[in-house]
N, C-alpha and C positions, 0 to 999 in steps of 0.2 A: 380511549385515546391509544393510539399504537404507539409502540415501545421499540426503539431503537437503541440499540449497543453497536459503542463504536470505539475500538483500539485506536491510540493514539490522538487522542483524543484533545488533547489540549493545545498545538498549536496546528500551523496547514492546513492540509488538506481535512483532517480529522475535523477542527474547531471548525472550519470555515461549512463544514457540508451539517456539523451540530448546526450553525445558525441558522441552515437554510431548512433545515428539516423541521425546526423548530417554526420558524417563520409559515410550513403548511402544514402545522398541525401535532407533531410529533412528538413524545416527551422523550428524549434522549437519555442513555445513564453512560455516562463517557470513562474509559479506563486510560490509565498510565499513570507511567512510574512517579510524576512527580503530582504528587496528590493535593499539595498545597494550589498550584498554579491550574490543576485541575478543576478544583472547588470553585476558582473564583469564574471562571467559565460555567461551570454548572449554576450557580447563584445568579448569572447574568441572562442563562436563558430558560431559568427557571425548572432545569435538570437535574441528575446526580451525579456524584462523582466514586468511584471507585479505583485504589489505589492496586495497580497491575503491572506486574512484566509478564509480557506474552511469551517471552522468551522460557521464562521457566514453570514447566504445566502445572505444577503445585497448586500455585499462582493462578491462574488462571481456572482451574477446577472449583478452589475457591470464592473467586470471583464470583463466577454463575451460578455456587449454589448460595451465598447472599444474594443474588441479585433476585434469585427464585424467589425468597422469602418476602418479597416484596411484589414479584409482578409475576404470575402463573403463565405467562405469553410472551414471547419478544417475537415482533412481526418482521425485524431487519437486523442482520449482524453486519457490521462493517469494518471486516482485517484492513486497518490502512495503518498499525506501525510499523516503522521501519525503521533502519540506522543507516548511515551512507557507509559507505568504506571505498573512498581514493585510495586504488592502492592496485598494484598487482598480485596475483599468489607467489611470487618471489620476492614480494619486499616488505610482504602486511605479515604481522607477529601472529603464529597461526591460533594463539586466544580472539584474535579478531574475526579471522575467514570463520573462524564455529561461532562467534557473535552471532554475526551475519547471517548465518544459517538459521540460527536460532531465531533470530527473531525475523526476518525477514521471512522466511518459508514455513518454520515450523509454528510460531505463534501461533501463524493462521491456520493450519493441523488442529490445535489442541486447543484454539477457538470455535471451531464448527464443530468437533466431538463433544465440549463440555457444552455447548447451549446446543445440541439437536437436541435434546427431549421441551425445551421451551420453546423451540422452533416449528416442533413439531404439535406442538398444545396450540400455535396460534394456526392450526388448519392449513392457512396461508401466507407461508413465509418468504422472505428474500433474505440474499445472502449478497455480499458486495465484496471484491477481493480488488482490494487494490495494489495492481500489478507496475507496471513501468514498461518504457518502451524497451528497458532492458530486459527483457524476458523477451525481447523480439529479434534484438541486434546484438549481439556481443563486440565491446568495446575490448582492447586487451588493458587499455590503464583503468579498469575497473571492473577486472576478471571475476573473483569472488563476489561483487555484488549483482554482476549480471548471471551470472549462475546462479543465486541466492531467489533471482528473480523469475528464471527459468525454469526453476523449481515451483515456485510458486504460480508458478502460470499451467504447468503440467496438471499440478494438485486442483486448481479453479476449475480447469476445461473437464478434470476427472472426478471429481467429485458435484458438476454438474449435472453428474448422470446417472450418477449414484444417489444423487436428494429427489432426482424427477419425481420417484415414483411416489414418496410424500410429500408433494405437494407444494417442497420450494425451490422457488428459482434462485439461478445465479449469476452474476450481473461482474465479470471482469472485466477493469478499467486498467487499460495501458499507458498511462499518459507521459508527454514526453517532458521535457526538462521546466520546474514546476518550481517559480521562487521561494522559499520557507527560509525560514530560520535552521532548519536544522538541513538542507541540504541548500545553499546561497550557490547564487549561479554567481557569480560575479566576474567569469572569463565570456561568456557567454553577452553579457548584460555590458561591459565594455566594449563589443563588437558594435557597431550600430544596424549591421546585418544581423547579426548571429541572436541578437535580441528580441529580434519578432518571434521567434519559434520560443520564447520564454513565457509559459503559461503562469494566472493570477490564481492563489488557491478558490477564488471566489469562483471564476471560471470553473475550473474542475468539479467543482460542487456543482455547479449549473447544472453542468453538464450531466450529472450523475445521476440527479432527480429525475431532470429529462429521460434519462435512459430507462431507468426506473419506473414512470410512468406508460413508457412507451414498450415497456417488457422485454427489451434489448438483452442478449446473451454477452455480447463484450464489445465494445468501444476501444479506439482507438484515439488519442488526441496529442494532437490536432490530426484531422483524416488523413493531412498529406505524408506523415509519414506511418503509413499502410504502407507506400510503396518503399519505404524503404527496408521497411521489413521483406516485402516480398521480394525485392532485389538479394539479400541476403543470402533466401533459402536457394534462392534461382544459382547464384552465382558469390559464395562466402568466402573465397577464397581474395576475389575481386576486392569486395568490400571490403572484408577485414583488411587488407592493405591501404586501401583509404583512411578506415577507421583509424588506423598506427599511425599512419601521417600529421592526420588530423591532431589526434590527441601529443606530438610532440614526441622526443626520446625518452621514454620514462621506463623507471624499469631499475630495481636491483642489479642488474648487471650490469647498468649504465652508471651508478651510482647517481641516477639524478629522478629519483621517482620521489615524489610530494609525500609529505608525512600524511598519515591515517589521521579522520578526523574524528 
């Protein structure tokens, strides 16, 4: 049975892509911080659980040398924790923008270092980085976490090419505003336009597998906004003036930027 490890594991994007991987076949060992709410996840789809922050490599080095002791092979790693941070780099407490960093960008660093020798024992591995459509677009009232993201999408497309030549792929996922518990659309989801572009984490899972199956190098979702990405690189000056509109006056220096969440 192939063995899958997956950051963030207990709710979103994380839990919903455990069920599905489970559902064709997979045995799963899911990590994050909160190990209780983890467990019961793991007991339901007949998984494991292991208690992780990505954010600190200790932590995580750890992790996978338990995880060794039990399974000699992990055929899929999949970085998909993350923290939100609503905020600009003028108004977020700067313990937060190194949050952010930390686990956002660099988790997923010192998760592909610590499991490459088990990734490398299953001959044939994948790697899954789930990125965001902010690593595509920069928002300015959520500067640090689309840079946190940008990062993290640099690292995907770069260390792509650097696992080639043993034998595993990488599979990064951009997806765009994605309902969970721990990032709630709920400006977006009052809109009765603004709402359709609001992904289900069941969806993103689907979607993943598909990709996954079909040996896809990175995804983008929903496709239409590609083009918004590419509008960007085309013309960023344009957009980001859009973007600032869109998102409202927000901002330290306006004194009306939304507390960090």
């Amino acid at each position: 049975m192939p063995i899958a490890v997956i950051t963030g594991g207990s709710t979103g994007i994380g839990a919903a892509l455990a069920r599905a991987l489970t559902a064709s076949g997979w045995r799963c060992v899911l990590l994050a911080r909160n190990l209780e709410r983890l467990q019961e996840l793991a007991d339901e789809i007949g998984g494991e659980a292991e208690a992780c922050d990505v954010s600190n490599r200790a932590e995580v080095d750890q992790a996978a040398a338990r995880i060794a002791e039990h399974h000699p092979a992990v055929h899929l790693l999949v970085n998909n924790a993350g923290i939100p941070a609503r905020g600009t780099f003028l108004e977020l407490p700067p313990e937060r923008i190194e949050q952010v960093i930390r686990t956002n960008y660099l988790g997923g660093v010192w998760c592909v270092r610590a499991f490459l020798p088990l990734l490398e024992a299953a001959e044939q591995a994948q790697v899954v980085n789930v990125v965001s459509i902010a690593g595509l677009v920069t928002g300015g009232a959520y500067g640090p976490y689309a840079a946190a993201k940008h990062a993290q999408l640099a690292f995907s497309r770069a260390i792509a090419r650097e696992l080639a030549p043993s034998g595993i792929s990488v599979l990064t996922v951009n997806p765009g505003p994605v309902e969970t518990e721990g990032f709630p659309q709920r400006d977006l989801l009052a809109s009765p336009i603004a709402r359709r572009a609001v992904l289900q984490p069941d969806d993103v899972a689907r979607k993943i597998v598909k990709a996954l199956e079909r040996g896809r190098a990175e995804i983008v979702l929903p496709r239409y906004l590609r083009a918004v990405a590419l509008a960007e690189s085309l013309a960023p000056a344009v957009i980001s003036r859009l973007l600032s509109r869109g998102a409202g006056r927000t901002g330290a220096l306006r004194g009306r930027g939304r507390p960090p969440q």
